[in-house]
C-alpha atoms as one frame of an Amber mdcrd trajectory, in Angstrom:
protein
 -10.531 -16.745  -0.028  -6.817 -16.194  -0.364  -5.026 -13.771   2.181  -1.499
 -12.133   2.159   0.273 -13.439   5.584   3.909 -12.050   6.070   6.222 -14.802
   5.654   8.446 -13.623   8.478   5.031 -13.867  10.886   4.432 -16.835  12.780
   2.745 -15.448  15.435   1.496 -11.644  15.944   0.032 -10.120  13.367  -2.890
 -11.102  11.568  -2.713 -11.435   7.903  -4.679  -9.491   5.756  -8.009 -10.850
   4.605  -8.751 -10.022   0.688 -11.742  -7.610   0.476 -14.407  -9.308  -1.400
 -13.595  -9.455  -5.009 -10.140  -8.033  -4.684  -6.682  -9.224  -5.334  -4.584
  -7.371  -2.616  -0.906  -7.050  -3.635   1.835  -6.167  -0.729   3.644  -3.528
  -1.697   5.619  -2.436   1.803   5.938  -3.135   5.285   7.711  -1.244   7.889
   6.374  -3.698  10.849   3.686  -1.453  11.994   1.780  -0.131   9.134   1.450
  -2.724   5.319   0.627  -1.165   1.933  -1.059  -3.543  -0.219  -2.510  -2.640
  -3.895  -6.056  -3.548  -4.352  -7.027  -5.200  -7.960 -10.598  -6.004  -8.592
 -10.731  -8.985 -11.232 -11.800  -7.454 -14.774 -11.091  -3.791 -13.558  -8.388
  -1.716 -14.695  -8.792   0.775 -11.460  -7.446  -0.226  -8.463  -6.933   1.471
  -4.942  -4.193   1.785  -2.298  -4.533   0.462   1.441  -2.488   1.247   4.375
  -3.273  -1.468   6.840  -2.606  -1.616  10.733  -0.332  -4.782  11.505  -2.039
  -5.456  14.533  -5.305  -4.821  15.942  -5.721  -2.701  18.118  -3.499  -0.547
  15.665  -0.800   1.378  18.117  -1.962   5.272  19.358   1.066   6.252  17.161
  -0.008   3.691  13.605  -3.638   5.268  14.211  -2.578   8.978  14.390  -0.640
   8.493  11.174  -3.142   6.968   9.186  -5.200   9.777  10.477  -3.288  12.241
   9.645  -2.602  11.092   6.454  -6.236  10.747   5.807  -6.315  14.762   6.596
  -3.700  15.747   4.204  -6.004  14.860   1.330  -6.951  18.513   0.238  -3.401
  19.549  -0.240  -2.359  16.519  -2.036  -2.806  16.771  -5.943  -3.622  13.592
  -7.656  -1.122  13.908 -10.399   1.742  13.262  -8.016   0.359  11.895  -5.031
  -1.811   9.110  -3.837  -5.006  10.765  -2.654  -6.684   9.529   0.706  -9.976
   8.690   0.702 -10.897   7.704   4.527 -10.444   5.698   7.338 -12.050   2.952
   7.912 -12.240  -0.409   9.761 -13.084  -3.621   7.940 -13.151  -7.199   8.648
 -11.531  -6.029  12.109  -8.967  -4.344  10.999  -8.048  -0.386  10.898  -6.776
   0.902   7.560  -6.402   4.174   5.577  -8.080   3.615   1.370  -5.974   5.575
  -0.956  -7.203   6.678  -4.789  -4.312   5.253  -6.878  -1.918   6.767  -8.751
   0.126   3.331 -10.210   3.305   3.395 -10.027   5.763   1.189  -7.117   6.859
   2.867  -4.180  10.382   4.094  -4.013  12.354   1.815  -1.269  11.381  -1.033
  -4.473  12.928   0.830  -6.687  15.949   1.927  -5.212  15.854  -1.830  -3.533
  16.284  -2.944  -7.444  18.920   0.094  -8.493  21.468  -1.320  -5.853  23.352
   1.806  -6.822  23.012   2.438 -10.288  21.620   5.879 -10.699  18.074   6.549
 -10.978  17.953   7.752 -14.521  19.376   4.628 -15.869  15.751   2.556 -13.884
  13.504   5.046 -15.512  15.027   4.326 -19.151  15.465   0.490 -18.026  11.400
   0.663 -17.330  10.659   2.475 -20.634  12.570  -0.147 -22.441  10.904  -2.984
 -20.618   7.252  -1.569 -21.417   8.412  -1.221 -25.066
């Protein structure tokens, strides 16, 4: 079973386990909370999870995830990533999302390194063909 470990980790944090069947993909990490993508082979759905860092998660991680996880009824699919629940498993405490696609937005303006928005969205469209 392959697992995501954060290369700047040596000791700490425990890396992520993959969820039976699923690819998980890292998509951010702030030091306290990891987003990962979850791919299950031969699917073309896949789902978001927000991921405590460490276990116990921190009173503050855990109240965000919560909330989060609360906001779901206001949030409309179309532009948002839905939550689904909390949950803990294989020991660790983490928030499911429904998901959207797309890459979250420090990525992208990580790749624009200034150039203005508009010009990554037509770069994109190009690229997709």
């Amino acid at each position: 079973m392959r697992q995501i470990v954060r290369p700047d980790s040596v000791e700490g944090p425990r890396p992520m386990p993959e969820h039976v069947g699923y690819r998980l993909e890292a998509l951010r990490d702030d030091g306290e909370l990891t987003l990962y993508r979850a791919h299950q082979p031969g699917e073309h759905a896949s789902v978001l999870i927000v991921a405590s860092t460490a276990e116990p998660p921190s009173p503050q991680s855990l109240r965000q995830l919560e909330h989060e996880c609360s906001l779901a009824a206001d949030l409309d699919s179309a532009w948002a990533a839905r939550p689904v629940e909390v949950t803990r498993r294989d020991g660790r405490t983490m928030l499911v999302l429904m998901d959207p696609g797309g890459e979250p937005l420090a990525r992208v303006l990580e790749r624009s390194k200034g150039q203005p928005l508009h010009s990554q969205g037509r770069q994109a469209r190009e690229r997709a063909g």
